[in-house]
Each structure stands twice: as C-alpha cells, then as structure tokens.
C-alpha positions in Angstrom: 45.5 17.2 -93.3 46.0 17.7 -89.5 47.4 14.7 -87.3 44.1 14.9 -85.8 42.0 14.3 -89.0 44.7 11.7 -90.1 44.0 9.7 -86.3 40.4 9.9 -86.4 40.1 8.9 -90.2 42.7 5.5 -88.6 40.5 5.1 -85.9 37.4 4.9 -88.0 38.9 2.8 -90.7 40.4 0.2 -87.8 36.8 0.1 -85.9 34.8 -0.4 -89.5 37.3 -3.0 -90.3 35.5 -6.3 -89.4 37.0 -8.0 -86.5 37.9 -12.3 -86.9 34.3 -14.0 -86.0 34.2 -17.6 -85.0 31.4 -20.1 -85.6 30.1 -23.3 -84.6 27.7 -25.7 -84.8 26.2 -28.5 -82.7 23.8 -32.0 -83.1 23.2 -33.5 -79.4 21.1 -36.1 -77.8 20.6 -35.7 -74.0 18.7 -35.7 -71.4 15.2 -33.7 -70.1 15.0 -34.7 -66.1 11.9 -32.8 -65.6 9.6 -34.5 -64.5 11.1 -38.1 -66.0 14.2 -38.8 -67.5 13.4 -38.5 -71.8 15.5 -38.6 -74.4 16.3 -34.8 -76.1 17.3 -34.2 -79.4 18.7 -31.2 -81.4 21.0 -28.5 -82.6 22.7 -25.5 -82.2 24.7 -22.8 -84.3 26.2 -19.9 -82.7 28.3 -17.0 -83.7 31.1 -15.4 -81.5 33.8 -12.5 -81.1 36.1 -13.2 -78.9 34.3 -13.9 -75.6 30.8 -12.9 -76.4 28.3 -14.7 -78.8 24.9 -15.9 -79.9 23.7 -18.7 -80.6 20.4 -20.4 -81.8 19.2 -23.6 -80.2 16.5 -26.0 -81.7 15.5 -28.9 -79.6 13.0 -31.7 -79.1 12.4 -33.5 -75.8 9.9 -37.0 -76.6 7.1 -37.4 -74.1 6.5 -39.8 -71.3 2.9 -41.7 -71.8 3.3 -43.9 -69.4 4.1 -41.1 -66.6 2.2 -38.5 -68.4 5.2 -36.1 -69.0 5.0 -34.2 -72.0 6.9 -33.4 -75.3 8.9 -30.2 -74.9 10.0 -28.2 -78.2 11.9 -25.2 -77.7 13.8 -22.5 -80.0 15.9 -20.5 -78.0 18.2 -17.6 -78.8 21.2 -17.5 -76.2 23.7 -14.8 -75.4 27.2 -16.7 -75.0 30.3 -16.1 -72.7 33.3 -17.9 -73.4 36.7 -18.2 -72.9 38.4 -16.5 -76.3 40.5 -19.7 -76.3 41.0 -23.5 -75.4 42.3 -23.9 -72.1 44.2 -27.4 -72.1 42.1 -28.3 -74.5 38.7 -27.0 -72.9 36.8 -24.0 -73.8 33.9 -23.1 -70.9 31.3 -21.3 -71.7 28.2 -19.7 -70.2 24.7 -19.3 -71.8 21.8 -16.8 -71.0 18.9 -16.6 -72.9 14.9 -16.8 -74.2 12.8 -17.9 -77.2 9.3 -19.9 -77.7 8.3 -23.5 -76.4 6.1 -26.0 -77.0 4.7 -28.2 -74.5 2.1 -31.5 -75.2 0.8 -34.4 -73.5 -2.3 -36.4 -74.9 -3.8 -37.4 -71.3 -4.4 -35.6 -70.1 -4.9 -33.6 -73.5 -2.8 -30.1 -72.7 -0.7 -28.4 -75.2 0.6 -24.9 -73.7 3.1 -22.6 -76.3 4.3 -19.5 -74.8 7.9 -17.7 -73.8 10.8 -19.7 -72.0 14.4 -18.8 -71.0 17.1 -20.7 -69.9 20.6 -20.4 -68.1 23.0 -22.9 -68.5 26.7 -23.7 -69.4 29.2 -26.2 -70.4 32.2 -27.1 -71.8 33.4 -28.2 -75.4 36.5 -30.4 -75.5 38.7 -30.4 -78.5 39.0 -34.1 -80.1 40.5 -33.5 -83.3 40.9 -30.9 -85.5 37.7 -28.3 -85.7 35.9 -31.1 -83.7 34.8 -31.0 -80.5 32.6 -32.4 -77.9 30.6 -30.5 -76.4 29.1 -30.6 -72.8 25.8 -28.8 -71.8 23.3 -28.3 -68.6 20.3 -26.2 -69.0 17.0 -24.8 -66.7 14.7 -23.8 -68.6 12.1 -21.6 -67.2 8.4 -22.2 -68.9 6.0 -19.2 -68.4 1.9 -20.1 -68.9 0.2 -23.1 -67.8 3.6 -25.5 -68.1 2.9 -28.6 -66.4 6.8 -28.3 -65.0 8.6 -25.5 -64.8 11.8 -25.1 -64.5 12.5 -27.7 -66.6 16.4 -29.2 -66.5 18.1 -30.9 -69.5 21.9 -32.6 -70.0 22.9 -33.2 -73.1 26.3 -34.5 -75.1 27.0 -33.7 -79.0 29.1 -33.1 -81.3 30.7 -29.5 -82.8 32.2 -28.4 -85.4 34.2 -24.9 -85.4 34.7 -23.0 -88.6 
C-alpha cells in the first residue's frame, strides 16, 4: 500500500472513531417574571462534545388568577456553548434555541400554542462529585397571539453529569 492510502485509511479510521460525549441532566424550580413573578418548574437533558451541545428543556410556569397571567408550557430544543471544562469550579454556558409553547389563562378564556425561541445562559457550579448547581436566565420569545411576549424566566436546579 502507498503512504498515501495508509494516511487516508488513518485519517478515516480516527474521524469514524467516536469522540468522548458528555451528558447531563437538570430538575429546576424558578422564576417566570413576565408579566408576574410565578413559580416555574422543570427539566432538562442535554448532550455535548467538547464546547458545543444540545439540550432538551421541558418546563411548566403556573398561572396568575388573581392578575390574569397565564400558565406557560414550553418544550424547547437548545443549541449549547460551553466552556469544554470547569473554570475554578464554574462551567458558563450559552443557550440558543426554539420548540412549541403553550400558553392559558381562564379569564379571560385564551389558550394560544404556537413556535417560541429563547436565548439565554448560565452557569453550573460543581458541589460535589458529578453534581452541580446550575444557574439559568432565559427570554423567551412567543410568536401568535401571546398575551406577553418576550417572556423572561430565572431559575436554580440541580445537575447531574454523567
């Protein structure tokens, strides 16, 4: 075989070989400010190479009666920049990214469903071992007949890396 077969067939093998991936996942309670402050609830789980990643967000904001603002549902798909490593302990991150929502209020009786994004970032923040807490702000931008849009949420949970 030629040197040049023999470095291409090593340069194919090395590429198809699969690189380390990193995973995590994440239950959080938080904050929707828009237009009251109401409790959010949910999770994540995201995949990750290095510095880029998705990740897959499920979460539920409770409505307002009282004020009239509504429940928000979303189910998001984010693309994922983050540092490869800790940094003293922190690992920053940046999130881009769309999916569905689900907005309802009873009165006055509105339900909208439709497309959303959101931009955001954070921080997790090693505690112990593959646990972290993680950090998160998020704008969410509703398309349709949202009552509110953009729509800002804060939230704190817990990760796990594996």
């Amino acid at each position: 075989m030629s040197r040049t077969r023999v470095l291409l067939l090593g340069l194919a093998l090395l590429a198809a070989t699969p690189s380390k991936a990193f995973a995590d996942a994440t239950v959080f309670l938080g904050t929707t400010t828009t237009p009251e402050n109401r409790l959010a609830k949910g999770f994540a789980v995201g995949l990750s190479l290095l510095v880029i990643g998705f990740e897959f967000e499920y979460s539920g904001t409770s409505a307002e009666t009282k004020s009239g603002a509504p429940s928000l549902k979303t189910a998001l798909g984010s693309l994922l920049l983050q540092t490869p490593v800790e940094i003293f302990g922190l690992q920053p991150y940046f999130v881009i990214g769309g999916g569905g929502y689900r907005e309802h209020v009873d009165a006055p009786n509105h339900q909208e469903t439709n497309f959303a994004t959101n931009v955001g970032g954070g921080v997790k923040i090693g505690l112990m071992g593959p646990v972290r807490l993680r950090l998160d702000y998020r704008v969410f931008k509703l398309s349709g007949d949202a009552l509110d849009s953009p729509v800002q949420r804060l939230y704190a949970g817990l990760n796990l890396k594996f």
